[in-house]
C-alpha positions in Angstrom: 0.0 0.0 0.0 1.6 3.5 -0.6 1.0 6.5 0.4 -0.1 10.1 -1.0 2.4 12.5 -0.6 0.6 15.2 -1.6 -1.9 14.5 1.6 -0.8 16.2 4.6 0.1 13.6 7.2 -0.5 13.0 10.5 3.0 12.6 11.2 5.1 14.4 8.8 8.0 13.0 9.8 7.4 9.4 9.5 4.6 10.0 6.0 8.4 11.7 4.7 10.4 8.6 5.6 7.3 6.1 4.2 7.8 8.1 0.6 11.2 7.5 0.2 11.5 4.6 1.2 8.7 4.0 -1.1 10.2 5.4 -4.3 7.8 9.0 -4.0 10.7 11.0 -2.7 14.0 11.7 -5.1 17.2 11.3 -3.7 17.9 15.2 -3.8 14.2 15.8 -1.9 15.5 13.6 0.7 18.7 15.4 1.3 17.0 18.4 1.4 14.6 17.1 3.9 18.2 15.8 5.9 19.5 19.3 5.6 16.8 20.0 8.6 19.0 19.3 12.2 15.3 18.7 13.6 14.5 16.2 11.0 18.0 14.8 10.8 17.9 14.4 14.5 14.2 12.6 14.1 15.8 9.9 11.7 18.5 9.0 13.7 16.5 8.5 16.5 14.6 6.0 14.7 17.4 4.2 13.9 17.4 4.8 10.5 20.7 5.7 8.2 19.7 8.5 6.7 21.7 7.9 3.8 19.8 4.8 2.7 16.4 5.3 4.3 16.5 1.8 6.1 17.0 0.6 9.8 20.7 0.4 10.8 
């Protein structure tokens, strides 16, 4: 199931995360999205590798 990335999100953060990982979100979109410390600091808390999109 994928999501609409034009919807606004209940969590922005993790709707973000969901369309990249899901093909919706360019690889230059997500850098700019990782360019945000709060953001940046949101993925790594999840565990995530924020160059890849995936749990470390």
């Amino acid at each position: 199931m994928s999501r609409d990335c034009s919807t606004p999100p209940r969590d922005e953060r993790a709707n973000l995360l969901a369309c990249y990982r899901s093909g919706q979100i360019s690889e230059r979109q997500w850098q700019e999205h990782l360019s945000d410390p709060g953001f940046r600091a949101w993925i790594e808390a999840q565990r995530v590798d924020p160059d890849r999109g995936v749990g470390r």
